[in-house]
FIFIDO-772981 format. One line per 3 residues: number of its first residue (from 0); their letters; for each residue x, y, z of C-alpha. Coordinates in steps of 0.2 Angstrom, whole numbers. Layout:
// residues N
NUM	A	X/Y/Z | ...
This chain:
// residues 397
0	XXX	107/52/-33 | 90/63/-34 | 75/52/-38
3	XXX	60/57/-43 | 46/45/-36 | 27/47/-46
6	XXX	11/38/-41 | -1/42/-52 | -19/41/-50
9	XXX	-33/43/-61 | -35/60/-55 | -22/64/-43
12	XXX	-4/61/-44 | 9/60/-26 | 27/64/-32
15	XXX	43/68/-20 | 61/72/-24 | 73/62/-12
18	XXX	90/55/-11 | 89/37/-8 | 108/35/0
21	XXX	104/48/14 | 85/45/15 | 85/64/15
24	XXX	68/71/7 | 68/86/-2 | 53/89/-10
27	XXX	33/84/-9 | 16/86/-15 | 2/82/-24
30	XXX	-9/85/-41 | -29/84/-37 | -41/85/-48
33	XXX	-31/83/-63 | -45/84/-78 | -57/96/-69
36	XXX	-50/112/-57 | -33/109/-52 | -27/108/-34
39	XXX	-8/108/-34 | 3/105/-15 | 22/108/-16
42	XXX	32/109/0 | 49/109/-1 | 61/102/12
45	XXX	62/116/26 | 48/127/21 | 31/130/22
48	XXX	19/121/10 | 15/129/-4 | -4/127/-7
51	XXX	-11/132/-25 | -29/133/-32 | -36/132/-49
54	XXX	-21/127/-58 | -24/122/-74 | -20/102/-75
57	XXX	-32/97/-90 | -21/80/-91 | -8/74/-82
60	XXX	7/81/-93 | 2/99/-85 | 3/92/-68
63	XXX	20/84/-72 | 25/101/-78 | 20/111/-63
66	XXX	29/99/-52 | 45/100/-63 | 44/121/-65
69	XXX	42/120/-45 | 57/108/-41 | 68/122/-53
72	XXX	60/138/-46 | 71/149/-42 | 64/155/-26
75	XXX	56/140/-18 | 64/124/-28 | 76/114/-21
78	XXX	87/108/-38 | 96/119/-50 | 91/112/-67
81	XXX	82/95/-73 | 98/88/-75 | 100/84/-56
84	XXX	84/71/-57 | 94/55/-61 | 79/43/-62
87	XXX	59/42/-60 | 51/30/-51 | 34/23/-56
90	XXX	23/17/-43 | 14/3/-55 | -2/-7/-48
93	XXX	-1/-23/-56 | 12/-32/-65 | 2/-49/-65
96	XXX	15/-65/-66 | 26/-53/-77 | 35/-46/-65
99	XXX	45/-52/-51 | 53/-38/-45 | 55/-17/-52
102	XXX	62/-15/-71 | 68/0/-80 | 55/4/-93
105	XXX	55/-1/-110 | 43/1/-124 | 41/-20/-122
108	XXX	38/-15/-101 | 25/-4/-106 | 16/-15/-118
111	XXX	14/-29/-104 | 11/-19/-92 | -4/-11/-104
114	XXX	-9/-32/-104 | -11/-30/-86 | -26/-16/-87
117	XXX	-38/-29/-84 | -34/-34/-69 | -31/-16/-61
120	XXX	-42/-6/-72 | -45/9/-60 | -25/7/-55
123	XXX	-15/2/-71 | -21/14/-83 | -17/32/-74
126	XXX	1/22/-69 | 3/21/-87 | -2/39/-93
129	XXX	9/45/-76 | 25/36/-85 | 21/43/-103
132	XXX	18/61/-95 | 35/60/-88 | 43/52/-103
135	XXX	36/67/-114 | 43/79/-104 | 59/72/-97
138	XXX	67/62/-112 | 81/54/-110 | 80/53/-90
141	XXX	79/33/-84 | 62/27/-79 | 60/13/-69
144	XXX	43/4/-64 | 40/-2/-48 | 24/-16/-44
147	XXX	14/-17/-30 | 12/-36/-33 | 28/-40/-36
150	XXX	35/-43/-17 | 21/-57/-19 | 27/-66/-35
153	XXX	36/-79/-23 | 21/-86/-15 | 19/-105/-19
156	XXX	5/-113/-30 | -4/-118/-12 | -6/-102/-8
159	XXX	-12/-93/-24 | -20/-107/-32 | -41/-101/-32
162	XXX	-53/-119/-31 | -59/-115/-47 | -58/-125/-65
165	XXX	-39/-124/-68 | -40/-117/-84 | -47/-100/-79
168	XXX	-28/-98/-71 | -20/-108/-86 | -28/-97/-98
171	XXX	-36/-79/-90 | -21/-79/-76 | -34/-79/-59
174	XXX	-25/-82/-44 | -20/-73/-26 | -8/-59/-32
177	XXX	-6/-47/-17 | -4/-29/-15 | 5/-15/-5
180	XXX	20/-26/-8 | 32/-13/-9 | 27/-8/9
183	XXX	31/-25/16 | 45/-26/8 | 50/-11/16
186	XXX	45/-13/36 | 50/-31/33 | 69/-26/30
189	XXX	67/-13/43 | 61/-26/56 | 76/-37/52
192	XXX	88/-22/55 | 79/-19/70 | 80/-36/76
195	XXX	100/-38/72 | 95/-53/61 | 99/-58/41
198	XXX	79/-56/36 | 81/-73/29 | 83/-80/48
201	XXX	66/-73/50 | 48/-78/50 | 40/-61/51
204	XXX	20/-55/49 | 18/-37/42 | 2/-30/44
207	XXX	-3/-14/34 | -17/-8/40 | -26/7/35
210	XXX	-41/13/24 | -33/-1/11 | -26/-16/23
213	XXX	-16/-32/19 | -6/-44/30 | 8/-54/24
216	XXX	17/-70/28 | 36/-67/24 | 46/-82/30
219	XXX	65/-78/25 | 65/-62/16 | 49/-68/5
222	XXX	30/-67/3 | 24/-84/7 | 6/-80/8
225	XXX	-6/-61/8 | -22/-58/11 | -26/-47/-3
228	XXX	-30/-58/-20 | -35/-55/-37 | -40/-39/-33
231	XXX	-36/-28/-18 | -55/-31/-13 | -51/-49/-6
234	XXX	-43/-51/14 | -49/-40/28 | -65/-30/31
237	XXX	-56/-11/23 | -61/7/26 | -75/5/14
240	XXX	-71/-13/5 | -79/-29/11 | -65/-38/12
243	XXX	-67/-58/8 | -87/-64/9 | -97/-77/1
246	XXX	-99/-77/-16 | -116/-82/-16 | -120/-67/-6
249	XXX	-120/-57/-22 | -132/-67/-32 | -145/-67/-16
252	XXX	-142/-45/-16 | -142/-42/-36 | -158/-54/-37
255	XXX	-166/-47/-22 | -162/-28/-27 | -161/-30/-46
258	XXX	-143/-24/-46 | -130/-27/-62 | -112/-31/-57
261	XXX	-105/-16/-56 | -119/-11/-45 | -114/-23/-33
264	XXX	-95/-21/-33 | -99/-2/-32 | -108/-9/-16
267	XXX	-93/-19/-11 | -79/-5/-15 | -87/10/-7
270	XXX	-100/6/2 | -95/-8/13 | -80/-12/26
273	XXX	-83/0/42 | -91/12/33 | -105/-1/30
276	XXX	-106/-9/48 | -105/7/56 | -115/19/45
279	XXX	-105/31/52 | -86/33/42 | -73/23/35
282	XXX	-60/32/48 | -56/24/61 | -53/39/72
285	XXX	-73/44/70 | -75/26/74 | -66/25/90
288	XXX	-73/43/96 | -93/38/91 | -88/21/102
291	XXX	-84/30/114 | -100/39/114 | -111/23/114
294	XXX	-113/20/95 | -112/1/95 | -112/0/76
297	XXX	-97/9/75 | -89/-1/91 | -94/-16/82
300	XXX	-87/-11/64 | -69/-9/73 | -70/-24/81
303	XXX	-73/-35/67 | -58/-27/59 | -48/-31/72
306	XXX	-55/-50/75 | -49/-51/56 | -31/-46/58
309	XXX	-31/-59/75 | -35/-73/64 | -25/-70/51
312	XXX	-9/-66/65 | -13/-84/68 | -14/-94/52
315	XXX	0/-87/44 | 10/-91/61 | 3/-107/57
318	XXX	8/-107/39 | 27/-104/42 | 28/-115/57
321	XXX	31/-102/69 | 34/-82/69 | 47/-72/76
324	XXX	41/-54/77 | 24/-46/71 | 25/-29/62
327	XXX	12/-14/63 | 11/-2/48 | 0/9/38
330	XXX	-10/25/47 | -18/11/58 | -6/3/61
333	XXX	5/15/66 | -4/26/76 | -19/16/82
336	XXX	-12/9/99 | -28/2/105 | -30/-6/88
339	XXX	-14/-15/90 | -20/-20/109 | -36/-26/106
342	XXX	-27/-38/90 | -14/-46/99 | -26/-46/115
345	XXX	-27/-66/118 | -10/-72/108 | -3/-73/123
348	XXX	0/-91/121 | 10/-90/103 | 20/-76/114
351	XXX	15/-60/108 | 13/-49/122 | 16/-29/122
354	XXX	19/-17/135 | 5/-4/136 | 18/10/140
357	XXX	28/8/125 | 12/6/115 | 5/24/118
360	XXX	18/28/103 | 11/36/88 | 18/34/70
363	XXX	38/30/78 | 50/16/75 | 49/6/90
366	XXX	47/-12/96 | 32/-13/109 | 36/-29/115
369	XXX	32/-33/137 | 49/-38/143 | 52/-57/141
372	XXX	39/-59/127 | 46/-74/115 | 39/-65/98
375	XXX	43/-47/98 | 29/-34/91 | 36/-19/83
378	XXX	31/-3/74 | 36/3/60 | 30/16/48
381	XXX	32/10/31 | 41/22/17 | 35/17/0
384	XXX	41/31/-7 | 59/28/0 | 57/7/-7
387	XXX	53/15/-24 | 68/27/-25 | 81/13/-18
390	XXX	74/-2/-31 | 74/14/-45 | 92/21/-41
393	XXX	97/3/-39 | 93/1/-58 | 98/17/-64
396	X	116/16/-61
C-alpha cells in the first residue's frame, strides 16, 4: 500500500509518500508559508530535491494540490495516477480522552476532534483544515487520524490527576495528557525488537529530546507516566519552552511588568527554555560550541536540560519499579552523544552505564550500552512518519 502521511501546520504542512510494509520512502517535502509566499520542497526517492519559490499556496488546498500534481508528474513523480495513494494519514495534535488510539475519519471524528480545539489551539486547527484540504481534493480515498496523545490514554488517574478542585477535570477535562506519543510508540517497539523481547516484558524509558522534548514511562507496551501535561509547555526546560515552573511565578512577572496572559505564555513559549538561560539560541549545537568558547550561560542552559532528563530517568525507574533499557530519540537525542553522557553520568548505581566509543554515533540504530551494564542504553531514531502510515494502512484495509 502507498500511504500518504500529512502534518499540517498553521502555516506549513510536511507530507511523504511511503509504503509501510517495506518501509521504502518514496517521496518528501514540505509547504512553507502557506497564506503569504509559498515555499514548496519536493524530493523524490533517488533524486535531487526539488526546491521551488513563490508558489502560490494562498490556503492549504493549493499546497495539497502542488504535492498531488508533484507525486503524478510525469518527469519527477514517483506514482502513475492518484489511484495508487491507498489512504492519508493525519498527524492530529490532541484527541483529548476521546481517543485511545488512530481512527478512520468520519464526519462524528471530525466534529470531536473540532471539541478538542481548545486544548491545542495553535495545533488542532491547521490538523483540521490539513484533513478537509485532502478530503476536497481526494474524495473518496480513506483518511485516518492519528493523535499525538493517544499513546498516553493508558496512563492511571495517579499519574494524570492535577491537585486541583476535582471538578475542573469532571467538567473542563484538565489533566496530564502527553504528547509525541506516536514517537514513543514507535522507538518503544523498535527497542523491544532490538532487545529480543515481547514489549510487554519491558520496563523501558523513551526520551525524545529536541527543540520540543518529552520522556515517558512505558511499563509493558504502555504509557504509564509522561512528562508533557495539559499542554506540551509542561516537563523539561525546551528549546524555547520553560518547561514545568511555579505558578506563582507568573503572578510576581505580570504584576511586576504589567503583562496580560498571553503576554506571559508568549514569554513562557518562545522566549524561555535555553533560549532564555542562554540568551544565545534554542539549538543545542550553538550551545555546545559558545560552551566551548567560555559562554557560561549557554554552558549552564545545557546543563539544566540535561539535570532535567537525569531526574526524570530516575523517578520513572522508580514509578515502575525498575527499568530495563533507556532510549534516546529526537535530534538531541539522536545525535548529541555528550548529551546522552552528561545524562546518564552518575546512574551508575540503577546500572545504566554506556560505552564512549559506541556513543560517538550520530542519528543510527544502536545500543550504547558498556559491556556488563544490567540496563541497556540504546539509540534509536524515531520515525513518526512511518507509525502514522503503519496505524493508517492498518485501518484502511
Amino acid at each position: 500500500m502507498n500511504i500518504l502521511v500529512i502534518n499540517a501546520g498553521s502555516s506549513s504542512l510536511k507530507y511523504q509518500l511511503l509504503n509501510p510494509e517495506t518501509q521504502q520512502v518514496l517521496a518528501k517535502g514540505l509547504c512553507e508559508r502557506i497564506g503569504i509566499d509559498g515555499k514548496f520542497t519536493y524530493k523524490p526517492e533517488g533524486k535531487t530535491a526539488i526546491k521551488e519559490a513563490d508558489v502560490a499556496m494562498p490556503t492549504h488546498n493549493e499546497a495539497i494540490k502542488a504535492v498531488l500534481d508533484a507525486l503524478v508528474d510525469p518527469q519527477n513523480g514517483v506514482i502513475g495516477s492518484m489511484k495508487e495513494i491507498d489512504a492519508v494519514g493525519h498527524r492530529v495534535v490532541h484527541g483529548g480522552e476521546k481517543f485511545a488510539k488512530s481512527v478512520l475519519i468520519t464526519g462524528e471524528v471530525m466534529a470531536a476532534i473540532e471539541e478538542c480545539n481548545p486544548l491545542a489551539p495553535l495545533h488542532n486547527p491547521a490538523n483540521i483544515i490539513g484533513i478537509k484540504a485532502c478530503q476536497a481534493l481526494m474524495p473518496g480515498t480513506p483518511m485516518v487520524a492519528v493523535f499525538d496523545t493517544a499513546f498516553h490514554q493508558t496512563m492511571p488517574p495517579v499519574a494524570y490527576t492535577y491537585a486541583l478542585p476535582y471538578e475542573y477535570y469532571e467538567t473542563d477535562k484538565v489533566r496530564r495528557y502527553g504528547f509525541h506519543g506516536t514517537s514513543h510508540k514507535y522507538v518503544t517497539q523498535r527497542a523491544a525488537a532490538m532487545l529480543g523481547k515481547p514489549i510487554e516484558e519491558l520496563k523501558l524509558i523513551s526520551c525524545h529530546l529536541g527543540n520540543g522534548s518529552s520522556v515517558t514511562a512505558v511499563d509493558g507496551g504502555k504509557s504509564v507516566d509522561t512528562s508533557m501535561g495539559f499542554t506540551p509547555l509542561a516537563g523539561l526546560p525546551m528549546g524555547t519552552r520553560t518547561g514545568d515552573i511555579d505558578a506563582g511565578i507568573l503572578e510576581y512577572l505580570m504584576g511586576k511588568y504589567n503583562m496580560d496572559i498571553k503576554e506571559m505564555l508568549n514569554v513562557m513559549n518562545k522566549k524561555s527554555g535555553v533560549l532564555g538561560i542562554s540568551g544565545v539560541s534554542s539549538d543545542f549545537r550553538d550551545l555546545e560550541s559558545a560552551g566551548k568558547e567560555g559562554n557560561t550561560r549557554a554552558a549552564l542552559a545545557v546543563e539544566v536540560f540535561e539535570y532535567g532528563v537525569k531526574k526524570l530517568i530516575g523517578s520513572y525507574a522508580a514509578a515502575m519499579g525498575g527499568v530495563d533499557a533507556v532510549i534516546f530519540t529526537a535530534g538531541v537525542g539522536e545525535n548529541g552523544g555528550h548529551n546522552r553522557e552528561s545524562i546518564v553520568s552518575g546512574l551508575e548505581f540503577m546500572g545504566i552505564k554506556i560505552d564512549p566509543e559506541k556513543n560517538k554515533v550520530r542519528g543510527e540504530e544502536i545500543d550504547i550500552s558498556a559491556e556488563g551494564a544490567a540496563v541497556r542504553t540504546l539509540v534509536i531514531p524515531t520515525n513518526e512518519e512511518l507509525m502514522i502510515a503503519i496505524d493508517t494502512a492498518a485501518l484502511a484495509k
